[in-house]
N, C-alpha and C positions, 0 to 999 in steps of 0.2 A: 624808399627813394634813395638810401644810402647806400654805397658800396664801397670795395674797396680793390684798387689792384695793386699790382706787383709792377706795374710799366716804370718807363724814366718820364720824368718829370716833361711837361711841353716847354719846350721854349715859346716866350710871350708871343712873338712875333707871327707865332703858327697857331694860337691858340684860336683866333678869330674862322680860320675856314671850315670845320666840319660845324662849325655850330652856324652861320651865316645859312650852309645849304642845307641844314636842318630846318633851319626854320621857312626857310626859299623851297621846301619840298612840300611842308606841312602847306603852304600859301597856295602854291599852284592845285594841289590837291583838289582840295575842297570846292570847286568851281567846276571841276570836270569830270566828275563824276559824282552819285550820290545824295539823288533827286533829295533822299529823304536829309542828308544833313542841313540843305540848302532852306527845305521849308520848314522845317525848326525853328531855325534862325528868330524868326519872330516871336516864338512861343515865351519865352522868357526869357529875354538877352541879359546876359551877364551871372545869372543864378547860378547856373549848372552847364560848363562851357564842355566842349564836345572834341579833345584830345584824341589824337591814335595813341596807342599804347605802344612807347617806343622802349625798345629791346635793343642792348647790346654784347655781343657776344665775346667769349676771352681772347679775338683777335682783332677786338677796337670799332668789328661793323657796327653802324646801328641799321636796325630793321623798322618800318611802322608796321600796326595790325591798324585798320581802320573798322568803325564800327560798320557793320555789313546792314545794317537796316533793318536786321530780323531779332535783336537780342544779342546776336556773337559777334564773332571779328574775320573779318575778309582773309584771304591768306596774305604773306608777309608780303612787303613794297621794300626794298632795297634803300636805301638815303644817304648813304655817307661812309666811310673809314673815317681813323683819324681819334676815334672816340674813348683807345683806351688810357689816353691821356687823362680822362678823366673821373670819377669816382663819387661824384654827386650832377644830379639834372633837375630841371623843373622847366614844363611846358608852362608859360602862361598867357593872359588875354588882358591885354592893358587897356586895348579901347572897345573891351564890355561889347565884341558881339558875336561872343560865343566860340571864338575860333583861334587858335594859338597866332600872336604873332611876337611874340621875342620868347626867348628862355634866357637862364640861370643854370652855370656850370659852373663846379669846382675843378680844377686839376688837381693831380695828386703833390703838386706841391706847394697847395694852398692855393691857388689864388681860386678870385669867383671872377669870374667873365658875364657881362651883361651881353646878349647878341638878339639882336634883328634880323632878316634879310638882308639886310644893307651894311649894319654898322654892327661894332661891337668894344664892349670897352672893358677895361680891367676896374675892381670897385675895389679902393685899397682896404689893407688891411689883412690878420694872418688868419684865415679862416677856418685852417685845420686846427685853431684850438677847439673846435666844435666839431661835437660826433655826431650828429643830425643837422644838417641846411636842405632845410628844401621851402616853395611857396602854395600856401591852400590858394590861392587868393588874396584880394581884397578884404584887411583885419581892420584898418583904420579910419574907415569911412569914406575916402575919397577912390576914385575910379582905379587905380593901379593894384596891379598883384602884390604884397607885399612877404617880405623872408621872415622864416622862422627858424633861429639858432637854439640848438642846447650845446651848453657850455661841458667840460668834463666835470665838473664838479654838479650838474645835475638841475640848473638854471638853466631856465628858457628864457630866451631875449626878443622882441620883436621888432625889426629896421622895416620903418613906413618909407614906401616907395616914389619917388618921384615919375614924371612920363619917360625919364631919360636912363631909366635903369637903377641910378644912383639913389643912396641916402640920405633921409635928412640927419643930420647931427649927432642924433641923440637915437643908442637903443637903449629901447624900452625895457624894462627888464616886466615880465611878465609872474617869472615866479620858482621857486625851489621845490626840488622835489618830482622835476619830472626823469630824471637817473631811474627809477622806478618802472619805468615803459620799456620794451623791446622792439615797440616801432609805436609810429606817430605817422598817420595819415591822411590826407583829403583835399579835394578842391571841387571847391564852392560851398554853395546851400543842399545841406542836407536834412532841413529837420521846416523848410518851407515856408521861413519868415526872410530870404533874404537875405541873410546874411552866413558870412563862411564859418562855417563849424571845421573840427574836424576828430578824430577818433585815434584813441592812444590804448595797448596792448598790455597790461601787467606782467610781468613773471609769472605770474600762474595760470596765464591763459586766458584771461577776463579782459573782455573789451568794453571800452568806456567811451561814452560820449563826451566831449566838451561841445556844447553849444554858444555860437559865436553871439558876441555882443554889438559890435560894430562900433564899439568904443577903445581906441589904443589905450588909455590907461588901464580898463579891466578886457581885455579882449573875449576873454570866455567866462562863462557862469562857471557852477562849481560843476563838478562831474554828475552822469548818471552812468547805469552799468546799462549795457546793451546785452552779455551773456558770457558765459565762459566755454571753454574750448578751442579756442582761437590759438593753442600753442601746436595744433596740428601743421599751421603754415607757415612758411621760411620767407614770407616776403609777402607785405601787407601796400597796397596804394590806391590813389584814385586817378582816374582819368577825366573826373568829368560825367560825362552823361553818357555811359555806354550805349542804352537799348533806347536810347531815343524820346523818352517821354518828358523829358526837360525837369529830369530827379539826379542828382548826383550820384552814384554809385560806388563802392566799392570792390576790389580785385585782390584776390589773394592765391597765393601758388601753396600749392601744397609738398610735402617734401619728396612724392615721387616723380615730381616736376607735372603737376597737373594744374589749368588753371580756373579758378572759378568766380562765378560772378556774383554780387548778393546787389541785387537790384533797391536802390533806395525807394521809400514810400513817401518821403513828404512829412513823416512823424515823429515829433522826438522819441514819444513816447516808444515807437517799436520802429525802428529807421531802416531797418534793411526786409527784403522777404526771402524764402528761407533759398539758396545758395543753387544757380545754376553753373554746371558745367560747358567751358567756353573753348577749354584747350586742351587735348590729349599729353600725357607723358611728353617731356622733350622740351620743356621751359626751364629745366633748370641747366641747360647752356649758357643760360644768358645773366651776369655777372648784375646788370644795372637795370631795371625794369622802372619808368615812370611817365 
């Protein structure tokens, strides 16, 4: 979910627009087209929420990919300029029913912007002292998506979300040692109790479960391994519920710009099944994928 660009910094004042009709494009979407996301809806509100996969390119566009109903992704919908002001995203689902309706952006010169459709707000604080911000989800037990920071020194910290974007007080500090990981990804339930998990990457290729607790003081159990070979791909995330069965999924690019899907099972024990192809060559144009 993290990136990085080269742009100038946004001015405050301009930061609220491309992200306002990001999330005002996600909104209209979903209603008008896309029988099958609509009857989902009821299958398991809040588990496994159903994000397009938004791309943006080294000239600031963002694109969606929306799930197509068959396992893949529709071709690309157009949303916005404006984007390369920024260098970290997170779609998420505050009121649990399945469908994006605010995000979480960094700009490149730290700040993090809470946005709605409507509204958006600056959440203080310097945030670029973190090399990963992004949100799986709901960690804390109450209905809001909440952030998760890793510090440079290799601590993860976790800020419980209020409905208005904003934090309560106090971050949590979760735990040392995650400097170790090459990416950290997910949103929602992956493992089919409920609550958000999500999946962190070693230096040597081995991908690991943390299985969510739905407790902020211990948020995750301890690790399991899921497998190794995962250092083939340049950009690991989730979206949510790709192929429609109300299972979290994850997305990963591989480094001739190919992209592919490893459909979730519902298991801890073996969480993914084995990796379908979703995207030809030509994904790695795109700078920021979440």
């Amino acid at each position: 979910m993290v990136g990085t660009t080269a742009g100038t910094a946004m001015a405050k004042d301009a930061a609220p627009a491309p992200l306002k009709d990001t999330v005002r494009k996600a909104a209209e979407h979903r209603p008008a087209s896309h029988g099958a996301l609509k009857s989902l809806k009821a299958a398991a509100p809040g588990s496994a929420p159903i994000f397009p996969v938004s791309a943006v390119n080294n000239s600031g566009e963002l694109y969606f990919y929306w799930p197509d109903g068959r396992g893949g992704l529709d071709a690309r919908d157009y949303v916005t300029d404006g984007w390369g002001d920024f260098n970290a995203a997170s779609t998420i689902d505050n009121d649990k029913d399945d469908f994006a309706d605010a995000l979480y952006a960094r700009t490149n010169s730290g700040s993090l912007i809470y946005s709605t459709a409507t509204t958006s707000r600056e959440i203080p604080g310097d945030w670029n002292k973190y090399d990963l911000v992004f949100s799986p989800g709901n960690l804390g037990g109450a209905k809001e998506s909440d952030l998760l920071a890793r510090d440079r020194d290799g601590v993860l910290w976790l800020f419980l979300a209020y409905p208005d974007g904003t934090f309560t007080g106090v971050a949590h500090r979760v735990g040392p040692g995650w400097g170790q990981y090459t990416a950290i990804a997910g949103q929602g339930d992956l493992t089919g109790d409920g609550k958000t998990d999500i999946v962190a990457r070693d230096r040597d290729g081995v991908l690991w479960l943390y299985k969510g607790t739905g407790d902020y003081n211990k948020p995750f159990a301890d690790r399991t391994k899921i497998g190794p070979g995962w250092n083939q791909f340049n950009a690991l995330f989730s979206t949510g519920d790709v192929d429609l069965d109300g299972r979290s999924d994850l997305i990963a690019r591989d480094k001739s710009g190919a992209l592919w899907l490893y459909k979730g099972t519902g298991s801890a024990s073996a969480p993914y099944k084995t990796r379908v192809k979703i995207g030809n060559s030509g994904w790695n144009q795109f700078k920021l994928l979440f």
